[in-house]
C-alpha positions as CSV (number, residue, x, y, z in Angstrom):
1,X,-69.3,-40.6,-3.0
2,X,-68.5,-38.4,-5.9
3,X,-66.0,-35.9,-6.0
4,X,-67.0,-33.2,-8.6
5,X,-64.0,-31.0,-10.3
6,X,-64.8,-27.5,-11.8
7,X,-62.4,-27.7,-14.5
8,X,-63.1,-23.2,-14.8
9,X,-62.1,-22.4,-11.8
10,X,-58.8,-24.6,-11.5
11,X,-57.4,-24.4,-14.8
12,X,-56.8,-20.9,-16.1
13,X,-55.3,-19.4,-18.8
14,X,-52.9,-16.7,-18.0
15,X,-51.6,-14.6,-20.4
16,X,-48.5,-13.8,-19.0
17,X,-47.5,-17.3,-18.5
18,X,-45.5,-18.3,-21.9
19,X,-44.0,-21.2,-23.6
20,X,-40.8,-19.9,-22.7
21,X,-41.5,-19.8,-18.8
22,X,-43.3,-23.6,-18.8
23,X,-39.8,-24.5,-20.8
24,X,-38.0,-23.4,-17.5
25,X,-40.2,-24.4,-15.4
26,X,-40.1,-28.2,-16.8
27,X,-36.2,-27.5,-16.5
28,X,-36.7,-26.9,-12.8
29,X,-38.6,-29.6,-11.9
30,X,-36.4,-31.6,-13.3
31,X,-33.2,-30.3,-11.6
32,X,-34.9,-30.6,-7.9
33,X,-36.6,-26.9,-8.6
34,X,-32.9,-25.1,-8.0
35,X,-33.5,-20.7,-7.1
36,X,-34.7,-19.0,-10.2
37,X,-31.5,-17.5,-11.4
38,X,-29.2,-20.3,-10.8
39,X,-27.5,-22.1,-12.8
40,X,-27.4,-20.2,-16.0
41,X,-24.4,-22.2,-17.6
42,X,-26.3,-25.6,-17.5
43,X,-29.5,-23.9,-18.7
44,X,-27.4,-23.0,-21.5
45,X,-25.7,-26.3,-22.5
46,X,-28.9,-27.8,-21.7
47,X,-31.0,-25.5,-24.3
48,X,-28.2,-26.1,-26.7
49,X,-29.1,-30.1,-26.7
50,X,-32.4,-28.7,-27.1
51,X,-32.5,-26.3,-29.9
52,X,-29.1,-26.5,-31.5
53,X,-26.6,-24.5,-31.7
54,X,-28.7,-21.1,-32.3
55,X,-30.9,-20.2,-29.2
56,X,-33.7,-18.1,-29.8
57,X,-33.8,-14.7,-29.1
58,X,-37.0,-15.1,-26.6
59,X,-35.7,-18.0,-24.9
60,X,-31.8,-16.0,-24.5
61,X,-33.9,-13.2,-23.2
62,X,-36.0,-14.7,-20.8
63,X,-33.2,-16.3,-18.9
64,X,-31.0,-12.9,-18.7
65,X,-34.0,-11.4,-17.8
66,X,-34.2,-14.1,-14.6
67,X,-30.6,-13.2,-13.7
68,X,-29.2,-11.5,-11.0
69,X,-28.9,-7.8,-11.5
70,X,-25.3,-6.6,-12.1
71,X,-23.8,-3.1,-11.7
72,X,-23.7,-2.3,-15.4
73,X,-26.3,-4.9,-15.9
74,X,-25.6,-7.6,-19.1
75,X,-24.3,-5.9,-22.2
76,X,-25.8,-5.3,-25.6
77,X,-24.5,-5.0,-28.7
78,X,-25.0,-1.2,-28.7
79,X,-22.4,-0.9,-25.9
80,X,-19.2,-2.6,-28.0
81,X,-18.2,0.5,-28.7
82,X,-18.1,2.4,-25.6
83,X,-16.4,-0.7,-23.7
84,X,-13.8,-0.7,-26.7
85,X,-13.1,3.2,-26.2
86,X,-12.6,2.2,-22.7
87,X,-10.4,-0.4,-23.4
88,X,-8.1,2.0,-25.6
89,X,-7.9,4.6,-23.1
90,X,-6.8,2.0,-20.4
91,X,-4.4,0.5,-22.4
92,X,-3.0,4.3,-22.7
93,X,-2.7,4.9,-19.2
94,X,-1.2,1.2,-18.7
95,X,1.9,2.1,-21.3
96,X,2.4,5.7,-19.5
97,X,2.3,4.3,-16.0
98,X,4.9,1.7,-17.3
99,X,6.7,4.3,-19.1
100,X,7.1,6.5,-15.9
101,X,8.3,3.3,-14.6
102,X,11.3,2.3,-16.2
103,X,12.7,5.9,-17.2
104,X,12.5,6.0,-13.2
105,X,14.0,2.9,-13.0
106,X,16.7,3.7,-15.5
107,X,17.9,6.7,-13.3
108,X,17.8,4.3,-10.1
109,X,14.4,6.1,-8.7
110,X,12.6,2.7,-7.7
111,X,8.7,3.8,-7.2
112,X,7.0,-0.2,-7.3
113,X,3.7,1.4,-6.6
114,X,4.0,2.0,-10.6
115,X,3.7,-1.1,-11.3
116,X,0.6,-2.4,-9.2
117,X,-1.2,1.1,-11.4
118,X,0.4,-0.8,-14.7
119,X,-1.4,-4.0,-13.6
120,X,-4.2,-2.7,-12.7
121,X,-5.1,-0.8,-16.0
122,X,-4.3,-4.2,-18.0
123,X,-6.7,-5.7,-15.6
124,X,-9.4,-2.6,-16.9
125,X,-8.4,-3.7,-20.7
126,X,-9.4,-6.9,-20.0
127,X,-12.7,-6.3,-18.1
128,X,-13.8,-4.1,-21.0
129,X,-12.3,-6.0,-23.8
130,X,-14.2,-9.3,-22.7
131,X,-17.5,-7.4,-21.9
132,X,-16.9,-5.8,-25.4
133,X,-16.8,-9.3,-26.7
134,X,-19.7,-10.7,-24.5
135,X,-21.8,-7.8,-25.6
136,X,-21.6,-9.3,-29.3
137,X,-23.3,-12.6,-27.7
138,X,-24.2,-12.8,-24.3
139,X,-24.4,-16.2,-24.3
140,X,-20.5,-16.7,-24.4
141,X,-20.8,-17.2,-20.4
142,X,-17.2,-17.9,-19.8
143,X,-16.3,-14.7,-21.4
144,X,-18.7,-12.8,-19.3
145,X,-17.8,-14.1,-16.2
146,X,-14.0,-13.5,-16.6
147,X,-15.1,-10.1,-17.6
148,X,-17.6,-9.7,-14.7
149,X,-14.3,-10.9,-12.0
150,X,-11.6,-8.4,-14.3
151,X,-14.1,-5.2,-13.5
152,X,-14.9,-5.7,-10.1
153,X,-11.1,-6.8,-8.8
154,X,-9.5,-3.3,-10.7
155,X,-11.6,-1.6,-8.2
156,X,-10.2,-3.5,-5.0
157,X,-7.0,-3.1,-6.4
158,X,-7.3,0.7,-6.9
159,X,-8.5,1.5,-3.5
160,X,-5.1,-1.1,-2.1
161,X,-3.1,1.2,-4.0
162,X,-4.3,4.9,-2.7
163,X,-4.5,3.4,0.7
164,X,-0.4,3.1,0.7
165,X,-0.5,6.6,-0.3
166,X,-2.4,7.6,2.2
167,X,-0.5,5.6,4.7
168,X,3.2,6.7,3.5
169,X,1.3,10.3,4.0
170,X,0.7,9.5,7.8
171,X,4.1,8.3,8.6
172,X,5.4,11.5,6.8
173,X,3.4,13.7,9.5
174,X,3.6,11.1,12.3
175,X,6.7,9.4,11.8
176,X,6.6,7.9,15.1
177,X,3.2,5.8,15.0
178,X,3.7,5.5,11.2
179,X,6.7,3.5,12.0
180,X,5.6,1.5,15.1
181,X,4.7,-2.6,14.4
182,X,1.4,-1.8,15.8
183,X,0.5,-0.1,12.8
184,X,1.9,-1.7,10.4
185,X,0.4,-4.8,11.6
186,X,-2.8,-3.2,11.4
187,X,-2.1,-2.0,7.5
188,X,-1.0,-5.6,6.7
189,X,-4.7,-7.0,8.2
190,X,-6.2,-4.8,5.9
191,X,-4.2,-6.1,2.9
192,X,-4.9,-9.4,4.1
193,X,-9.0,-9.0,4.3
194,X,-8.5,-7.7,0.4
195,X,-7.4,-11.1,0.0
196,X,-9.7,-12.4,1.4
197,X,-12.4,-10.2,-0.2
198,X,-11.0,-10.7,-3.9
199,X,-11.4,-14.5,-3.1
200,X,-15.0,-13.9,-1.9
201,X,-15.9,-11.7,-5.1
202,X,-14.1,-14.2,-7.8
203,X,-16.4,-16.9,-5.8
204,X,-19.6,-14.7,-6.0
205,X,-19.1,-14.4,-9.7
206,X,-19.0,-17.6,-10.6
207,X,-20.4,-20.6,-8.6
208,X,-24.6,-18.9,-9.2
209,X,-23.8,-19.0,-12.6
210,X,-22.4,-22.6,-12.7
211,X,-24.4,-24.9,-10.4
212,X,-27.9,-25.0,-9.4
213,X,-28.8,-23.4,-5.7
214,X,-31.3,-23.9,-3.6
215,X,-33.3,-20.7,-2.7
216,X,-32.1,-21.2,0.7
217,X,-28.3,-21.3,0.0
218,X,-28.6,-18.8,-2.8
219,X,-30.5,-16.2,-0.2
220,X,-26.8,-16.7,1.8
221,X,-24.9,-16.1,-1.0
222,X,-27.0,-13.0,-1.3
223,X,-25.9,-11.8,2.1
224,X,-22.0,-12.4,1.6
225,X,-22.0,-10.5,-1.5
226,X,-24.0,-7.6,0.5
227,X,-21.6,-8.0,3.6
228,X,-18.4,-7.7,1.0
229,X,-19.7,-4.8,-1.2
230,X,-20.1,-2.9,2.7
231,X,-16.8,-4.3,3.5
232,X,-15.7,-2.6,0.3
233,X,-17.1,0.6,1.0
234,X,-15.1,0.9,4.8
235,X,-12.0,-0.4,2.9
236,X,-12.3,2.6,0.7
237,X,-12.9,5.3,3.6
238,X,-9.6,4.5,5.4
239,X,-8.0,6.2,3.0
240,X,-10.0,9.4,4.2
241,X,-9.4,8.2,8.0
242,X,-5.7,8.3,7.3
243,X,-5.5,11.7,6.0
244,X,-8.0,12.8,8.8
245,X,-5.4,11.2,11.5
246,X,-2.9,13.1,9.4
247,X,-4.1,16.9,9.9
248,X,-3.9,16.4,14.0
249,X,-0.6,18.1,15.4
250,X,2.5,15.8,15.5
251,X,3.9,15.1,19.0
252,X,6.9,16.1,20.5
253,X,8.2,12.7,19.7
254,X,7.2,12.7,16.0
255,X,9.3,16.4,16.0
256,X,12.3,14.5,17.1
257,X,12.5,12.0,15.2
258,X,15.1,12.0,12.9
259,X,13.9,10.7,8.9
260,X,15.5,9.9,6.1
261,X,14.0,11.6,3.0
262,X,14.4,12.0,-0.7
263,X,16.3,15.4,-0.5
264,X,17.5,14.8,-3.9
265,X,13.9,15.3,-5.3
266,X,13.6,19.1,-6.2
267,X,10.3,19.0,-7.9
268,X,6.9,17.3,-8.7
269,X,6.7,18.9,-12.1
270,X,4.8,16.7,-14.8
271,X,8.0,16.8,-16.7
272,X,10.8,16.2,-14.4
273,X,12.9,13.2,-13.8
274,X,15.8,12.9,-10.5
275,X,19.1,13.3,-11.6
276,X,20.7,9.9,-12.6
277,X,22.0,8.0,-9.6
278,X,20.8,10.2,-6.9
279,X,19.1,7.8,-4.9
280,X,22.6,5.1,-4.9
281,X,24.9,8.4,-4.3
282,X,22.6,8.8,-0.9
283,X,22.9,5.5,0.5
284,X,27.0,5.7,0.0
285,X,26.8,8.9,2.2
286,X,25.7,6.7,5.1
287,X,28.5,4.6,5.3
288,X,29.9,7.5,6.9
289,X,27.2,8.5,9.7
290,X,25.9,7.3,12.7
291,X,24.7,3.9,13.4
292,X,21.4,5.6,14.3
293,X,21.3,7.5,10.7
294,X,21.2,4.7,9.1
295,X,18.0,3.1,11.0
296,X,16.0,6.8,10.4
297,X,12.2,6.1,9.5
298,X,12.3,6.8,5.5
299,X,9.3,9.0,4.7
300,X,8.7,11.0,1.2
301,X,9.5,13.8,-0.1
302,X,8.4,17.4,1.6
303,X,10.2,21.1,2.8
304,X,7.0,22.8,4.9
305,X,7.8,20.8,7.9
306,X,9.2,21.1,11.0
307,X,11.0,17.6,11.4
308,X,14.8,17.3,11.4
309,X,15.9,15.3,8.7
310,X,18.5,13.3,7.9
311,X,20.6,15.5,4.9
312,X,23.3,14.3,2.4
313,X,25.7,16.4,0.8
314,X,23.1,18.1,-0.9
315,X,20.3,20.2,0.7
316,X,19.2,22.2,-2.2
317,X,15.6,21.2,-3.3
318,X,12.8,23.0,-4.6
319,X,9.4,24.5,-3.0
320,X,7.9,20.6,-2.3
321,X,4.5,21.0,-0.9
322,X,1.9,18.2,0.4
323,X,-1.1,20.2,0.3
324,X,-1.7,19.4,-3.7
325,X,-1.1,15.4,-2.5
326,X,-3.5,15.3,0.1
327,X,-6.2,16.7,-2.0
328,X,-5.0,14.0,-5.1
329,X,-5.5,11.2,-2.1
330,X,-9.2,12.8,-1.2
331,X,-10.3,13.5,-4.8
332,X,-9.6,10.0,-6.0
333,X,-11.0,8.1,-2.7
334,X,-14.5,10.1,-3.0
335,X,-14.3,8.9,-6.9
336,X,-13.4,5.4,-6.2
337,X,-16.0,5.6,-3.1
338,X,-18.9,6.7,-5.7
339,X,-18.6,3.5,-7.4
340,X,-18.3,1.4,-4.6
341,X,-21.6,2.8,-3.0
342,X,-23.0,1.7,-6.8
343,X,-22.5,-1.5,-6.5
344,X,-23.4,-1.6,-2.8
345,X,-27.4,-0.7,-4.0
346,X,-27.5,-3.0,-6.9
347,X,-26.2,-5.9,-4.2
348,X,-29.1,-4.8,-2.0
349,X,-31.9,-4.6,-4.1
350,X,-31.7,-8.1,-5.1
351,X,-33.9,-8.0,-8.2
352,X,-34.0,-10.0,-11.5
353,X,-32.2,-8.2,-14.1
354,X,-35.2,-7.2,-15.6
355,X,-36.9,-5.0,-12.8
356,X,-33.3,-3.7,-11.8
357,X,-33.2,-0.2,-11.2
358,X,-30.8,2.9,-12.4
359,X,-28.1,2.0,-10.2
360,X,-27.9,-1.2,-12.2
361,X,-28.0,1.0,-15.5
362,X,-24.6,0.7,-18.1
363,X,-24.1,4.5,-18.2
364,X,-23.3,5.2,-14.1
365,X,-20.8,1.5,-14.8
366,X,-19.8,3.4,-17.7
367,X,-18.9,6.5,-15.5
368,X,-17.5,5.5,-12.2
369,X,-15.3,2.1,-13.7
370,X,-14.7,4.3,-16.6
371,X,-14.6,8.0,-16.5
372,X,-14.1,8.4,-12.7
373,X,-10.7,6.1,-13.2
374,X,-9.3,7.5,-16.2
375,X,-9.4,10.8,-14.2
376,X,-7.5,9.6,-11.1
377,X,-5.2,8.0,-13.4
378,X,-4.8,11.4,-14.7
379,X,-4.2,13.2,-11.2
380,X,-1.2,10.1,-10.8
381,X,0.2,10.9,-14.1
382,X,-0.3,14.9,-14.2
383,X,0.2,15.1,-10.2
384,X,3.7,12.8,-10.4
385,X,2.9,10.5,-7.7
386,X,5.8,8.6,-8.5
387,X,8.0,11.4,-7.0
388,X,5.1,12.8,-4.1
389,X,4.9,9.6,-2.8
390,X,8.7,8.4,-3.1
391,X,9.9,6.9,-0.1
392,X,13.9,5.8,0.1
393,X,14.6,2.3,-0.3
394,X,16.0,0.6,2.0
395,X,20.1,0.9,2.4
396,X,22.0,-1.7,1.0
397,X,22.9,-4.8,3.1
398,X,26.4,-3.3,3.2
399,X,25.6,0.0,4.5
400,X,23.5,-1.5,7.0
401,X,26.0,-4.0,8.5
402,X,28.5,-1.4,9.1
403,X,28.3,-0.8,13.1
404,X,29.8,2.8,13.8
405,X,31.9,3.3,17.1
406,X,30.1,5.8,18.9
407,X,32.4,8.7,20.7
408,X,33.2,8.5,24.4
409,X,35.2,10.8,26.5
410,X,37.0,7.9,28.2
411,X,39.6,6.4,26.8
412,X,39.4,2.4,26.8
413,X,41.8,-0.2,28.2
414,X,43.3,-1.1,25.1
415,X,44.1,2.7,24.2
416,X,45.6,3.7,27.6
417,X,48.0,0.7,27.7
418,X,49.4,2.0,23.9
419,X,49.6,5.8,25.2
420,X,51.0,4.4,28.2
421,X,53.6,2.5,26.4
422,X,54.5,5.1,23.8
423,X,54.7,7.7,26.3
424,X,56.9,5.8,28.7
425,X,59.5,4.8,25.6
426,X,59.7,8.4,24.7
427,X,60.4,9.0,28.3
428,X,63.1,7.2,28.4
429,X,64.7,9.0,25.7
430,X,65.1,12.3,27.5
431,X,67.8,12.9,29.8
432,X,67.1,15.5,32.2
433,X,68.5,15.9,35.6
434,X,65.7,17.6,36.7
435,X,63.4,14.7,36.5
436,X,63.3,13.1,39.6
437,X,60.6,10.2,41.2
438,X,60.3,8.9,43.9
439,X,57.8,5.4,44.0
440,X,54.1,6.8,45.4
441,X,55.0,10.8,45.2
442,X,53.9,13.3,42.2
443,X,56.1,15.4,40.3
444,X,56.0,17.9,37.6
445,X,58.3,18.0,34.7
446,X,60.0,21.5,34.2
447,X,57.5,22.7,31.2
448,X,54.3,20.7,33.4
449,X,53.4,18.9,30.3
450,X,53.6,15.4,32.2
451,X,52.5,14.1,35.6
452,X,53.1,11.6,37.6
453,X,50.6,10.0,39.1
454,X,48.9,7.2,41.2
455,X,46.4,5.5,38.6
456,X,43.1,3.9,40.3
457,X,42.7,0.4,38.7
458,X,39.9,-1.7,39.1
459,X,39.2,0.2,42.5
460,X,42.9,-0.5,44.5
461,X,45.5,2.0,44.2
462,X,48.5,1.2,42.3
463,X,52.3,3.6,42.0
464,X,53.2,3.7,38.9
465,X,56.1,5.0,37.3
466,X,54.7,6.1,33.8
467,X,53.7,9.7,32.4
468,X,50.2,10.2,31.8
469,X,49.0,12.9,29.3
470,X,46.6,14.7,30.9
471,X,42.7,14.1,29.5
472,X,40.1,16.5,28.5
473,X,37.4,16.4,31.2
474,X,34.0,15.3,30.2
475,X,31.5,17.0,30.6
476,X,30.1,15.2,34.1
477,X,32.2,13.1,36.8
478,X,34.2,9.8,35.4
479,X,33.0,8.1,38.7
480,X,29.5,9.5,38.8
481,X,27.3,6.3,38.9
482,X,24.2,7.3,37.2
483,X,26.0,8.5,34.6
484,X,23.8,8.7,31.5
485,X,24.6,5.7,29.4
486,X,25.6,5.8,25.4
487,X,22.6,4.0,24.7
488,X,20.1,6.5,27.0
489,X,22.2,9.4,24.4
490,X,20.9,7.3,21.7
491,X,17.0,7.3,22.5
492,X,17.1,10.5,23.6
493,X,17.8,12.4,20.3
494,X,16.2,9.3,18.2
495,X,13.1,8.1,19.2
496,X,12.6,4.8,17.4
């Protein structure tokens, strides 16, 4: 039997099928036919034993074309200059942010949250410096992907930084849950799942482009990166939910509560600095206070409250408002948010880089990791977060261990047997016929300063023979049983 083949109907020519796209295909079948897309790295070296050390332009632009779409997309030479304006302007902000911090430092105002907005604006110089190089030749792959990990980390980090804003803003108006373990184990979670999350994106940028996937695996990957950019996008919101928590009405508790606060910050002019020392001169003030002063929830900076706060020598400050640093913490979130939603469509559309769409286009990159940043950098520096958002450090190890004696209206053992032996000395001194005692009866002395009485100790009734001064009375019975307690005092004016 004869099998007859019609050569025009199974082999035809299609135009849109080129050389370049067999060359890949022959690669794939090669390599176990890995996810279009994959790979990219060991394409490269692999076209390089191929063709030398000078790819062709069609061959370099098929296989970016083939690529997973970015936010930004793959650079061009005709965007080296924007990414190098942008590197410039970042490096700016980095030496101002770094400036603010050590003339702070200098005057002993410690505001660490300085620093983490120093790194973070190298990490922007280095995003865009790289991507400036990898524009110049996109096939310089490790550049690109070191760039690719240095512009999408900046933007973690950022949110990580206005989230402790927005949290030391909380504690200001709630000082009792803003203190409590609860919360700040939930805070410290968070922190930990941006680990986490930085870990998942440095992954995500790297292992497609260095191994070969199976469409399967590849299709997973697809759905981590999707669940992170989401994750992303919540992690950016709780800024907003912590200044949302912070407009409800404090409790009675939160009222209470003692805090220790920067009183020796009298402005958040662009232009002013705290007076040398200030800070240092505070914490000696406490070696003098009560134990209970010393273990105040520290909070930043602010007058229009209704909180009673622990004061220094010193309670002159100037008109401090919040109102200007809760819109700084909104404006900035709703910036940072923009570009996180970005990213979050190019993620779900899950095209080649060649049919992305404009949320994948270099200009809206351009404007929220560029533009957008450089102007909350610009509401840090202008708005002085350094001295909003200053919270006291901690009191020295010294101050701390000092345990105050708290005041009691009873005298203890220790102190009546000294008064007791003093007072019977001096007794012994004075020679006055008109003293007379008799073992268990009272008698007055001529000017009734001293009596003599029968002292109650340990609940038996004892004659003695010495003068007892005679005590102020406090304030309820000595022997009343449910007395309230130094320690019930305590909790009742701080509520810790």
């Amino acid at each position: 039997m004869t099998t007859v083949v019609d050569f025009n109907n199974t082999l035809r020519f299609d135009p849109e099928y080129t050389a370049v796209e067999g060359l890949f295909n022959l690669i794939g079948h090669m390599k176990n036919n890995p996810a279009r897309g994959t790979g990219i790295a060991l394409l490269v070296d692999l076209i390089h034993n191929l063709s030398g050390p000078n790819i062709p332009p069609t061959i370099t632009k098929y296989a970016i074309g083939i690529q997973n779409n970015l936010f930004g997309g793959y650079p061009t030479p005709s965007q080296i200059a924007p990414n190098i304006v942008l590197t410039v302007l970042f490096f700016i902000i980095a030496i101002i942010h770094l400036a603010l911090f050590l003339i702070n430092f200098s005057r002993g105002h410690y505001f660490w949250i300085s620093l983490g907005w120093v790194i973070y604006s190298l990490m922007r110089v280095i995003g865009f410096g790289l991507r400036a190089i990898w524009a110049s030749d996109v096939t310089l792959l490790a550049i690109g992907l070191t760039s690719e990990v240095f512009s999408i980390i900046p933007s973690i980090v950022i949110v990580s930084l206005n989230l402790i804003l927005a949290q030391r803003l909380f504690t200001w108006r709630h000082p009792v849950g803003g203190s409590r373990k609860l919360f700040w184990s939930v805070m410290f979670a968070l922190y930990g799942v941006v680990i986490l999350l930085v870990g998942v994106v440095i992954s995500g940028s790297f292992i497609p482009y260095l191994h070969f996937l199976n469409q399967t695996t590849y299709d997973n990957f697809r759905i981590v990166i999707k669940s992170v950019s989401i994750l992303i996008i919540a992690y950016s919101l709780t800024a907003i939910a912590l200044i949302g928590l912070s407009f409800w009405l404090p409790t009675s508790k939160d009222e209470n509560l003692y805090t220790y606060q920067p009183w020796w910050i009298e402005s958040f002019s662009p232009f002013y600095f705290v007076e040398a020392g200030a800070a240092q001169r505070a914490e000696e003030t406490f070696m003098k206070r009560n134990h209970n002063h010393r273990h105040a929830v520290r909070v930043i900076a602010a007058t229009h409250h209704h909180y009673k706060m622990v004061k220094g020598l010193s309670n002159q400050r100037g008109d401090l408002s919040h109102n200007v640093s809760l819109l700084i913490i909104i404006v900035t979130t709703i910036l940072i948010l923009v570009g996180a939603i970005g990213r979050c469509i190019v993620t779900f559309q899950t095209n080649f880089n060649r049919d992305a769409g404009a949320a994948a286009k270099p200009i809206l990159m351009f404007v929220c990791w560029g533009i957008f940043e450089i102007i909350i950098n610009i509401l840090y520096i202008v708005g002085r977060v350094d001295l909003r958002f200053y919270r006291p450090d901690i009191l020295p190890a010294k101050v701390r261990a000092i345990i105050t004696a708290e005041q009691s209206y009873y005298p203890s053992d220790a102190e009546d047997e000294d008064d007791a032996s003093f007072e019977k000395e001096d007794f012994q001194h004075h020679e006055h016929d008109d003293y007379r005692h008799t073992e268990g009866e009272e008698e007055e002395s001529n000017d009734g300063e001293w009596n003599f009485v029968d002292v109650d100790v340990d609940g038996s009734s004892v004659s003695s023979s010495l003068p007892i001064k005679n005590h102020p009375q406090p304030p309820y019975p000595a022997k009343e049983k449910n007395r309230r307690s130094r320690d019930t005092d305590n909790d009742s004016e701080f509520n810790f």
